[in-house]
C-alpha positions as CSV (number, residue, x, y, z in Angstrom):
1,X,-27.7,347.8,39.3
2,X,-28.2,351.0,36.9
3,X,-26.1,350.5,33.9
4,X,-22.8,352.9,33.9
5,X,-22.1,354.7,30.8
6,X,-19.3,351.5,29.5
7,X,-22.1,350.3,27.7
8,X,-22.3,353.0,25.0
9,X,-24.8,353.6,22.8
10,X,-24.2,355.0,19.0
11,X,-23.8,358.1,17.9
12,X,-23.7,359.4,21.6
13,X,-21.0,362.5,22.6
14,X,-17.8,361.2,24.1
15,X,-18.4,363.5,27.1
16,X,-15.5,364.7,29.4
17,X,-16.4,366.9,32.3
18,X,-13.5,368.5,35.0
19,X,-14.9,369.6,38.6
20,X,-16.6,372.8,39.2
21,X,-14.5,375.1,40.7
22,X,-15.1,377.1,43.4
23,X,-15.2,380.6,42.6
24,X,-13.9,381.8,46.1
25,X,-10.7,383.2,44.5
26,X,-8.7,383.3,41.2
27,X,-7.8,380.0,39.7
28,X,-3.9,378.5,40.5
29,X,-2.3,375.5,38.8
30,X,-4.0,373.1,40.2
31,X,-6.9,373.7,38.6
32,X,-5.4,374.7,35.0
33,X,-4.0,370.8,35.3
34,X,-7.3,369.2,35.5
35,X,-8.7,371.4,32.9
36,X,-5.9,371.0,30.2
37,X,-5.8,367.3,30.8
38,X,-9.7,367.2,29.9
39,X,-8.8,369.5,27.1
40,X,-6.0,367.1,25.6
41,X,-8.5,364.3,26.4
42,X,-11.6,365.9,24.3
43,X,-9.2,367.4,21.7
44,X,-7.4,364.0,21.2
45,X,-11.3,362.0,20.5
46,X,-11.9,365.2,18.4
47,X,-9.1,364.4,16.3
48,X,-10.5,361.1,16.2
49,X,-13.4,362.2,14.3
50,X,-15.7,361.4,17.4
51,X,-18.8,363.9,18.3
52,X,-17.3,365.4,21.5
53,X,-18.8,367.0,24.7
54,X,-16.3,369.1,26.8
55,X,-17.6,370.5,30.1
56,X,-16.5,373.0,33.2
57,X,-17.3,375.3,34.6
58,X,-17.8,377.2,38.7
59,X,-19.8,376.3,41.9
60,X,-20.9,379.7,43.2
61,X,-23.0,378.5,46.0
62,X,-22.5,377.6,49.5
63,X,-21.6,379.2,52.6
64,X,-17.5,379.3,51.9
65,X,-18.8,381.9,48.5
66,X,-20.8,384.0,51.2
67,X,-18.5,384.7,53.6
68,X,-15.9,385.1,50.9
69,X,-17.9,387.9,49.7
70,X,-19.2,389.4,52.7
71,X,-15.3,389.5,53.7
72,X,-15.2,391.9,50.0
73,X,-18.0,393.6,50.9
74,X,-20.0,392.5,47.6
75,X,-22.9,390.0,47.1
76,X,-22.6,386.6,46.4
77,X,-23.9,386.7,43.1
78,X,-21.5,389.6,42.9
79,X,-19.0,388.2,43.9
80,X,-19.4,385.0,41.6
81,X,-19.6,387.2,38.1
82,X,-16.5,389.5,38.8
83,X,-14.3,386.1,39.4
84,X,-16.0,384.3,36.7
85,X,-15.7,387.2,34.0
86,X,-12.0,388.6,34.9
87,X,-10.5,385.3,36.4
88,X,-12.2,382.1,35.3
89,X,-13.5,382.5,31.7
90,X,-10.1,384.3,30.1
91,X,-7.7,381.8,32.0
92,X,-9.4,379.1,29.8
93,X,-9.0,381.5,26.7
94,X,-5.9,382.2,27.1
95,X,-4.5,378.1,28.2
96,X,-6.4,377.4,25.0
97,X,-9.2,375.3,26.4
98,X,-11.7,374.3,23.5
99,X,-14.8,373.8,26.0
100,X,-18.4,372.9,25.2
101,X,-19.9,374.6,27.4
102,X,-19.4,376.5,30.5
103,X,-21.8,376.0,33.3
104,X,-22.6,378.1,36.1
105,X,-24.5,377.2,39.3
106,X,-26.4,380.2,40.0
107,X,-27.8,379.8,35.7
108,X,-31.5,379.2,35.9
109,X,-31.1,376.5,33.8
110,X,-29.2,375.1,36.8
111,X,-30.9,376.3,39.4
112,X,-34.7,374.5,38.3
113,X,-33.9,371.2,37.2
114,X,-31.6,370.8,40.6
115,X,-35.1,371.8,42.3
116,X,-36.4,369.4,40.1
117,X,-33.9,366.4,40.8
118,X,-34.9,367.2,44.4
119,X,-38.2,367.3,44.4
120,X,-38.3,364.1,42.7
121,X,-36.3,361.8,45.0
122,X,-38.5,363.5,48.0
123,X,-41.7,362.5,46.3
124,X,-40.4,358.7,45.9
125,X,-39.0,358.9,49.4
126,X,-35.7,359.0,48.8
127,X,-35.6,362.1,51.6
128,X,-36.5,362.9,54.9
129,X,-36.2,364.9,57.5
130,X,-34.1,364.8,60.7
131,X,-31.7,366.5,62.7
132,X,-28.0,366.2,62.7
133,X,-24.9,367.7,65.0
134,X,-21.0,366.6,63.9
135,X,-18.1,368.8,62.4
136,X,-18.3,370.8,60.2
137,X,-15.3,372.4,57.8
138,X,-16.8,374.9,55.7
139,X,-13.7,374.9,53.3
140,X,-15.0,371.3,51.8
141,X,-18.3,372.5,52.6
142,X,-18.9,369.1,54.6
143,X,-19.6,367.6,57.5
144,X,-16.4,365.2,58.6
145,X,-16.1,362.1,60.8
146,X,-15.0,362.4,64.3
147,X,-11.7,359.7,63.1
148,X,-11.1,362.2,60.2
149,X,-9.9,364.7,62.3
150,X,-6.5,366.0,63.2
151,X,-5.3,367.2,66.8
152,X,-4.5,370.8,65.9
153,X,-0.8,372.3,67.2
154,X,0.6,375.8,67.5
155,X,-2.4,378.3,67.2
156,X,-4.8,376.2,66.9
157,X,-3.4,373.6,69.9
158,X,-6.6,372.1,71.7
159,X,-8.9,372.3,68.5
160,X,-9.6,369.4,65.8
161,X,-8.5,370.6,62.2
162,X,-10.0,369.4,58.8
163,X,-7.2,367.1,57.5
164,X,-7.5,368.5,54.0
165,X,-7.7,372.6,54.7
166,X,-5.6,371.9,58.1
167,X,-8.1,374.9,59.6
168,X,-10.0,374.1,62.7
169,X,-14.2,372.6,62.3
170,X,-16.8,374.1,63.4
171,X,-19.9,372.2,65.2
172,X,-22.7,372.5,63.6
173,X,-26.6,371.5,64.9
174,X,-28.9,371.3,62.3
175,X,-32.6,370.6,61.1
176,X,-32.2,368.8,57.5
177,X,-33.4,366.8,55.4
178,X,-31.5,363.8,54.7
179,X,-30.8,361.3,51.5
180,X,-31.2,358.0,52.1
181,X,-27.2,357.2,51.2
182,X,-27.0,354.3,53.7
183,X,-29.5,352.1,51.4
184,X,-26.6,352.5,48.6
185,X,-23.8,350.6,50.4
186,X,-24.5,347.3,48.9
187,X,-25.3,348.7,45.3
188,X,-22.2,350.6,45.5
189,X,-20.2,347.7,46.5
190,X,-21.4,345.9,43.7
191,X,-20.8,348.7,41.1
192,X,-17.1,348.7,41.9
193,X,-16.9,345.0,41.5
194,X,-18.9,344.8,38.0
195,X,-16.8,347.8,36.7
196,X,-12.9,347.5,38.2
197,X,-12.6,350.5,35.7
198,X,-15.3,352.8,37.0
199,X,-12.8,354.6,39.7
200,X,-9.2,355.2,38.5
201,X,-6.1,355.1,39.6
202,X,-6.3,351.6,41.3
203,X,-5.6,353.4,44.8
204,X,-8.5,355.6,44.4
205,X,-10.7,352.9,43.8
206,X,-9.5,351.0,47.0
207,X,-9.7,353.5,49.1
208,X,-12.9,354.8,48.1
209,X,-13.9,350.9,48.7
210,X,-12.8,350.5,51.9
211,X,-14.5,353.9,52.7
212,X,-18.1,352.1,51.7
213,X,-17.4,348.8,53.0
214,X,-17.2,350.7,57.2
215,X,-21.0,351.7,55.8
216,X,-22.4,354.7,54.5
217,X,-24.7,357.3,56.7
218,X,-27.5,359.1,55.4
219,X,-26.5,362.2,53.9
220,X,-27.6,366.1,55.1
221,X,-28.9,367.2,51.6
222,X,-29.9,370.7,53.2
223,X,-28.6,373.6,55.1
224,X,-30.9,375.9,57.5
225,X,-28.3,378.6,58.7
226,X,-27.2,380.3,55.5
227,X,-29.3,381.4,52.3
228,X,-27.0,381.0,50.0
229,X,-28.1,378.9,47.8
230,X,-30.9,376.8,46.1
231,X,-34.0,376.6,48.0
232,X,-35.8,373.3,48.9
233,X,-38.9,373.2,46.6
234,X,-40.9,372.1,49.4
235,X,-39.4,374.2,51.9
236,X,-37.9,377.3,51.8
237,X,-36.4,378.0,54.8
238,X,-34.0,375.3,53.6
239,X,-31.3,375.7,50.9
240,X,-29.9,372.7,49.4
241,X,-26.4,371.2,50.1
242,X,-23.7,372.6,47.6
243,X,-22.4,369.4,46.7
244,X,-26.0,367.8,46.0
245,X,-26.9,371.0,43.8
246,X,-23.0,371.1,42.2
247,X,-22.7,367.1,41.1
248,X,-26.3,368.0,39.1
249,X,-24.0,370.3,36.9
250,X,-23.3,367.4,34.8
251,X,-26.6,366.1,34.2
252,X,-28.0,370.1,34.2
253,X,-25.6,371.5,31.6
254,X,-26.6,368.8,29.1
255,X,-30.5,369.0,28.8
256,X,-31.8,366.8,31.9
257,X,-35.2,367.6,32.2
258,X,-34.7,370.2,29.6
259,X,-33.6,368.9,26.4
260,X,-34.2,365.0,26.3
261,X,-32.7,364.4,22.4
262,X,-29.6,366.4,23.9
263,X,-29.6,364.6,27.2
264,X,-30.0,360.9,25.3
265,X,-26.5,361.8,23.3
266,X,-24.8,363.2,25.9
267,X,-25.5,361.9,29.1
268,X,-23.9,360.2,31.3
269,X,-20.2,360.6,31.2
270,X,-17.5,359.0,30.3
271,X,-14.6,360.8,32.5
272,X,-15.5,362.7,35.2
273,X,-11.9,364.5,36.1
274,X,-11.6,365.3,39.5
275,X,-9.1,365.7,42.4
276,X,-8.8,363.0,44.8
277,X,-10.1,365.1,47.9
278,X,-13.3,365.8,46.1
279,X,-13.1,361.6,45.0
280,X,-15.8,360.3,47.9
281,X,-18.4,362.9,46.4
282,X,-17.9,361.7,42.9
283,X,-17.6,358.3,43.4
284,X,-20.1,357.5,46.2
285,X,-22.4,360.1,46.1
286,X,-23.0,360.8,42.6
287,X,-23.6,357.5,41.7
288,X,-26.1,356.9,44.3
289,X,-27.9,359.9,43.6
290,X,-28.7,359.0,40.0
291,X,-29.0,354.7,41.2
292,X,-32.0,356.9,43.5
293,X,-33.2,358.6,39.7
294,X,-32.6,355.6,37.7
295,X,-30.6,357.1,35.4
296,X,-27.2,355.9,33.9
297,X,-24.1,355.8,35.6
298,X,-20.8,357.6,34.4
299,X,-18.1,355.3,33.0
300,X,-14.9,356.8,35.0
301,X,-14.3,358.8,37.6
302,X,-11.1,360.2,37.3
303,X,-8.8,361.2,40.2
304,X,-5.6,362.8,39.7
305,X,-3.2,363.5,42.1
306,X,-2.1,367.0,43.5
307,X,0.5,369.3,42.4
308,X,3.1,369.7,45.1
309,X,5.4,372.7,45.6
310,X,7.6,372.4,48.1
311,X,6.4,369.3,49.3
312,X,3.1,370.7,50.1
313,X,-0.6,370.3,48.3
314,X,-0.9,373.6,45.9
315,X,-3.4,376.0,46.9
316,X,-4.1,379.6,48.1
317,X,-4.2,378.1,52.1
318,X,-0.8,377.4,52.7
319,X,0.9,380.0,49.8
320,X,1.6,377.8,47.4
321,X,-0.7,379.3,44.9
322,X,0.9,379.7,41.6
323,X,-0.7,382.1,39.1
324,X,-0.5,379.7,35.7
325,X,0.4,383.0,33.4
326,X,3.4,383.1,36.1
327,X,5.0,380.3,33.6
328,X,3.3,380.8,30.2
329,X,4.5,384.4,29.8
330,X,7.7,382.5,30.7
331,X,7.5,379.3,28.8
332,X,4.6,380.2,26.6
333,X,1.1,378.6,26.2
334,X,2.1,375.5,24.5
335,X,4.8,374.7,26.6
336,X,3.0,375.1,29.5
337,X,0.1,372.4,28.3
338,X,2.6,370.0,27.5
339,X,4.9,370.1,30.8
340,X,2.6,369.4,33.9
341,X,1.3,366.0,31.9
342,X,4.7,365.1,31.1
343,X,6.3,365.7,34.1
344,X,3.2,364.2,36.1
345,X,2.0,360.8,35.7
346,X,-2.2,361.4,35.8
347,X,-3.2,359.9,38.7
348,X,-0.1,360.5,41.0
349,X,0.6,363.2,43.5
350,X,3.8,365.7,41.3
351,X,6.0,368.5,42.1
352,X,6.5,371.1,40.2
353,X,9.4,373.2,40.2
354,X,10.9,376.2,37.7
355,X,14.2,374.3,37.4
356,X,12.6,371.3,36.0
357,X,10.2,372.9,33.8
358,X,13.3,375.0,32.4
359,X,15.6,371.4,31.9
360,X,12.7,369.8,30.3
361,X,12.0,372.8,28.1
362,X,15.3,373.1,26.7
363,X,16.0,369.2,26.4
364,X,13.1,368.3,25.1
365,X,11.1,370.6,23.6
366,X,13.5,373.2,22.3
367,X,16.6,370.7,21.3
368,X,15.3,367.5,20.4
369,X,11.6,368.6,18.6
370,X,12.1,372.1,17.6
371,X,15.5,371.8,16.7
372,X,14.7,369.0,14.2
373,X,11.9,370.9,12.6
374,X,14.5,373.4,11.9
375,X,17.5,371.2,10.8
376,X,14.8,369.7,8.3
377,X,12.9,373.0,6.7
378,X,16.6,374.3,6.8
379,X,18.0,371.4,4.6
380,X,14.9,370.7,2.1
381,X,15.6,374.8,1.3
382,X,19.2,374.5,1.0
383,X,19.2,371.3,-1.2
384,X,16.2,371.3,-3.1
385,X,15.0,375.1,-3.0
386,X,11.7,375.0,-0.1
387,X,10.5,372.0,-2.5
388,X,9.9,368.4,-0.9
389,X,11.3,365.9,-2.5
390,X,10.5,362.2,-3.2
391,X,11.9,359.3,-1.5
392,X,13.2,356.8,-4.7
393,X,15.8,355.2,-2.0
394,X,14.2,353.6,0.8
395,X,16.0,351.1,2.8
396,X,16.4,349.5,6.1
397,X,16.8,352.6,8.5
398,X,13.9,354.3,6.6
399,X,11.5,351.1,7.1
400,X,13.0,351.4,11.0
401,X,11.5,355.3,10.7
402,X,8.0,354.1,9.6
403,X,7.9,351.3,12.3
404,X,8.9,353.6,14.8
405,X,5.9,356.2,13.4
406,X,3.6,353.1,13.4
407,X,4.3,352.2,17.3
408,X,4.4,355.6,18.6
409,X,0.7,356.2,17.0
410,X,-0.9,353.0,18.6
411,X,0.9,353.7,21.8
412,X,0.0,357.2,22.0
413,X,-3.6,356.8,20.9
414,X,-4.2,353.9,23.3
415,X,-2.8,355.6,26.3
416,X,-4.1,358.8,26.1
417,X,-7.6,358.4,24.0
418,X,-8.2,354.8,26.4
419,X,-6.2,354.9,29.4
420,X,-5.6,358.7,30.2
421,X,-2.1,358.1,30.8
422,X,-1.3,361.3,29.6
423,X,2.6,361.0,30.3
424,X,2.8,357.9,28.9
425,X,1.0,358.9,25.8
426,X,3.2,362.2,25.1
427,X,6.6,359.7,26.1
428,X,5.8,358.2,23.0
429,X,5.8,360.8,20.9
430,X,9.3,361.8,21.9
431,X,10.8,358.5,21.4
432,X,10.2,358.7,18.1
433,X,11.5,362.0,18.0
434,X,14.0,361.2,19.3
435,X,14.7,358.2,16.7
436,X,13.9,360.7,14.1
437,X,17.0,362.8,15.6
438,X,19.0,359.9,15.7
439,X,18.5,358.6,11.9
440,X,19.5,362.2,10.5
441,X,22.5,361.9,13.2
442,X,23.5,358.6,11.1
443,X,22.2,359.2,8.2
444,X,24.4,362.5,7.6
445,X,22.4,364.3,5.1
446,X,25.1,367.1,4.8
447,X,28.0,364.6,4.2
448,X,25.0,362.9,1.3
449,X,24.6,366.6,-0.5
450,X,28.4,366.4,-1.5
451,X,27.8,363.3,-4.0
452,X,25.7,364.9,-7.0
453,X,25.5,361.6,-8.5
454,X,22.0,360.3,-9.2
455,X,22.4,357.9,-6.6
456,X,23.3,360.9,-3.6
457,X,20.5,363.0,-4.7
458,X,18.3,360.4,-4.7
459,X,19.8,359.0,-1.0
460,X,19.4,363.1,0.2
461,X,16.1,363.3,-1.3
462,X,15.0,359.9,0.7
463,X,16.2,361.0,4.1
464,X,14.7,364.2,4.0
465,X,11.3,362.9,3.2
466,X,11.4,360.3,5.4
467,X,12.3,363.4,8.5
468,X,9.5,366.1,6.9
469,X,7.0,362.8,6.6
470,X,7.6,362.3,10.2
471,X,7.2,365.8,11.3
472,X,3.8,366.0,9.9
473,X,2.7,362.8,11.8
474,X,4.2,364.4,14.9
475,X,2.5,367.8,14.2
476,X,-0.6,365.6,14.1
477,X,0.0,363.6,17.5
478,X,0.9,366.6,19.8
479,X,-1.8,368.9,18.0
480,X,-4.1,367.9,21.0
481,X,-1.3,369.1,23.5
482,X,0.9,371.5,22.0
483,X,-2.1,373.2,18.8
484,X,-0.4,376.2,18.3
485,X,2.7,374.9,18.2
486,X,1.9,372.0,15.6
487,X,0.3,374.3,13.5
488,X,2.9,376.6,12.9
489,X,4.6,373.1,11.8
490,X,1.8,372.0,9.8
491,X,2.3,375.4,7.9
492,X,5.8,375.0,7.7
493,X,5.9,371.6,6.3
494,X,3.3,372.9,3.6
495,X,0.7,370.2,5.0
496,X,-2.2,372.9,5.3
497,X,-2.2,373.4,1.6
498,X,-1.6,369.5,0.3
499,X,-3.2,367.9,3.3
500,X,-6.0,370.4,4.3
501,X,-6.5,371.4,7.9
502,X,-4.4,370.3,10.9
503,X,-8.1,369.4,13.2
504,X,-9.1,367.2,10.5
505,X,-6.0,365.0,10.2
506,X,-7.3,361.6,12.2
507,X,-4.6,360.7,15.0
508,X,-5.2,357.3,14.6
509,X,-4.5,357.5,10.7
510,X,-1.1,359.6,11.9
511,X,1.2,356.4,11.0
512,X,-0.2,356.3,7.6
513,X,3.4,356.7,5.6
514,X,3.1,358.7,2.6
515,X,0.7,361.1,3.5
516,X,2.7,363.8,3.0
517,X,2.9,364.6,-0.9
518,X,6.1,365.4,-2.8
519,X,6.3,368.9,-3.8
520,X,4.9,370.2,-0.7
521,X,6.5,373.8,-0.2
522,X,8.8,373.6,2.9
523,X,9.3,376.7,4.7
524,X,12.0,377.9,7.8
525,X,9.5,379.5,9.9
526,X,10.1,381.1,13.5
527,X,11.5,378.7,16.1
528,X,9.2,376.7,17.5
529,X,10.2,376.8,21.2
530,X,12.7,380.1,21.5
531,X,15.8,379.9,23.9
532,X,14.1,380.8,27.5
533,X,15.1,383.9,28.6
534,X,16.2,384.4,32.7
535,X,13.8,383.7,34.6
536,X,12.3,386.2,36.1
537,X,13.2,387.7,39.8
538,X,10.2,388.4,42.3
């Protein structure tokens, strides 16, 4: 069995990759959540002082793209730039996505080494040629099982329906050349047992099990009725399938072929994000493809679940399409980051809704975290002039604060650095917020001011350390989610000046107490999350 890439070697990238998106239309929610939760992910290993590789990036090929932009009247290729340059690229800018690199499926540097990768498996044998005739949905841009299918109703009464798009199949008879996927059962089967890890959540990885175990059939790794496309090396009246020439991207974009020294510490990776209904390709295909290259294996695939509104799968087929600057020129850019992997446990289907995002918002984010930051810069320049003082009076609810601090970092950093529980991760966090809330609730700072004995200023000097000390650990934990947000903090508490920059404070070094020197200048700066306004009427 090839080696997956658990078995890491030093000094390679800790390399993070989200699906290729389509670039048939403008992108919704749906795929800003996979794409921030990368980001967190890479940002959060960043922060760890780890060399990091962030990938996405569009699939432009295939025969959904063509008609797309026949129906526009444009080119493919056309068609591809104007979505990728006005829609694609600045959604990414403006959601603050810190990516590597941005790959593109129509790039030369794409386009030869898939040809290449081809070419290769056809010379060892790996491909043949044959014929094939089965359903067909061109919105997954693959051929579907007879036992997939849905009876369609209504309009489409008397048809069978893709049970993903819900849009009727289309028979297709074709001439192909084929991948020898049914050799890779076994293999496969064996992968998934070695590495219980290797397909996450746990359902994912049964399902996608059970889905080998009824046996694999060779896979159509060509099309002959559309151009669009790559063309087979050996045969150009043949174009090769979109999925074969898009699940290259990852070992494309990083030098296969290309660059070897950049291939070596990149490749393969270690979290492939993806949605569950592109799951089978990842998981079954992929892996067999390179097990057919002998190269390594990826150490996770990653499925999460869909974003639900009104109890139905988001996307632009059914209307559910939701632009994402909809909600940040609502809740802001920050806000928005942080609320879909709060609300949503990674892995599990969520719904969103306005009303929730709104409650959370002001509970959480506006009440218990910015709120504090205010009460605190607000009191240090009331009682000691914008000058942090020193704590002289620690006692038992202060040593409560730092073992609060202290399990909040190794709770946060093991679930989101290791386990990509995202929720669970940012949960953490606002526990100890919230303790933090609740020790300046007991603590009474403003009933401690009125004893100027040594012994009050030196009990009002302790608590209000110990709070600004805790905001800079939390500006340092939620700088992966929330980075403009925590550096407007980071300035406020003075940090940048005393502590240097915000990107180079280590998360797991965020418990550290004391960090935070004495004297720091503490400044009252704009509210972190302002009071939400209506929301907006269609």
């Amino acid at each position: 069995m090839a080696a997956t890439g658990s078995e890491k070697q030093a000094g390679k990238a800790y390399y993070v990759s989200t699906p290729i998106y389509y670039v048939n239309d403008a992108p919704h929610l749906g795929h800003a959540y996979t794409t921030v939760a990368g980001d967190v992910l890479t940002r959060w290993h960043r922060q760890r002082g780890e060399k990091v590789w962030y990938l996405t990036g569009t699939d432009e090929h295939g025969q959904k793209i063509m008609r797309t932009a026949e129906a526009n009247g444009v080119t493919p290729q056309q068609w591809a730039d104007k979505l990728v340059t006005e829609a694609w690229q600045p959604l990414w800018e403006h959601l603050e996505i810190a990516n590597d690199d941005f790959i593109r499926t129509t790039q030369q540097r794409h386009t030869d080494r898939v040809q290449e990768f081809v070419q290769d498996l056809y010379d060892k044998g790996e491909i043949y040629k044959g014929g094939y005739e089965g359903p067909y949905c061109v919105g997954c841009e693959e051929y579907k099982l007879p036992g997939e299918l849905l009876d369609g109703e209504g309009e489409y009464a008397g048809q069978k329906l893709c049970p993903i798009h819900k849009r009727p199949v289309e028979i297709l008879s074709e001439e192909n050349y084929f991948f020898r996927l049914s050799e890779y059962g076994d293999k496969l089967l064996a992968l998934y047992e070695a590495e219980p890890g290797f397909i996450q959540p746990e359902s994912a990885r049964n399902e996608v099990v059970n889905f080998v175990r009824q046996g694999l059939q060779d896979l159509s790794i060509s099309r002959s009725t559309f151009d669009w496309g790559i063309p087979i090396p050996w045969d150009d009246k043949h174009v090769i399938y979109v999925w074969v020439d898009a699940l290259l991207n990852y070992a494309t974009a990083v030098g296969y072929n290309e660059n070897q020294e950049k291939f070596e510490e990149t490749f393969p990776a270690d979290v492939h994000l993806v949605g569950k209904d592109i799951l089978r390709f990842h998981a079954v295909i992929w892996p067999a493809m390179l097990m057919a290259q002998g190269l390594p294996l990826p150490s996770k695939i990653a499925a999460n679940g869909w974003l639900m509104v009104g109890g139905e799968k988001m996307s632009k087929s059914n209307l559910t399409g939701i632009k994402p600057q909809d909600l940040t020129e609502h809740f802001g850019v920050d806000a928005y980051r942080w609320y879909f992997l709060r609300a949503i446990a990674f892995g599990q289907d969520g719904s969103f809704s306005w009303e929730d995002f709104s409650a959370r918002y002001t509970s959480e984010l506006a009440n218990d975290y910015g709120n504090l930051a205010s009460r605190v810069a607000a009191m240090v320049g009331k009682y000691f002039g914008g000058a942090l003082p020193a704590a002289t009076a620690d006692g038992p609810a202060e040593t409560a604060v730092h073992e609060g601090l202290a399990k909040a970092v190794a709770e946060a950093d093991r679930k989101i650095g290791e386990e990509l529980d995202f929720q669970g991760g940012i949960l953490a966090v606002f526990d100890f917020v919230k303790q933090v809330n609740g020790y300046i609730t007991e603590q009474e700072p403003w009933k401690v001011a009125k004893d100027d004995s040594e012994e009050g200023r030196a009990r009002l000097a302790t608590i209000l350390y110990t709070a600004a000390e805790s905001l800079r650990a939390v500006a340092v934990l939620l700088n992966p989610v929330m980075p403009e947000t925590s550096q407007k903090l980071w300035d406020s508490l003075g940090a940048e000046d005393t502590l240097g920059a915000l990107a180079e404070q280590r998360v797991q070094d965020a418990g550290d107490w004391g960090r935070l020197p004495a004297g720091s200048t503490v400044t009252k700066g704009a509210v972190l999350f302002p009071r939400l306004e209506e929301k907006p009427t269609a």
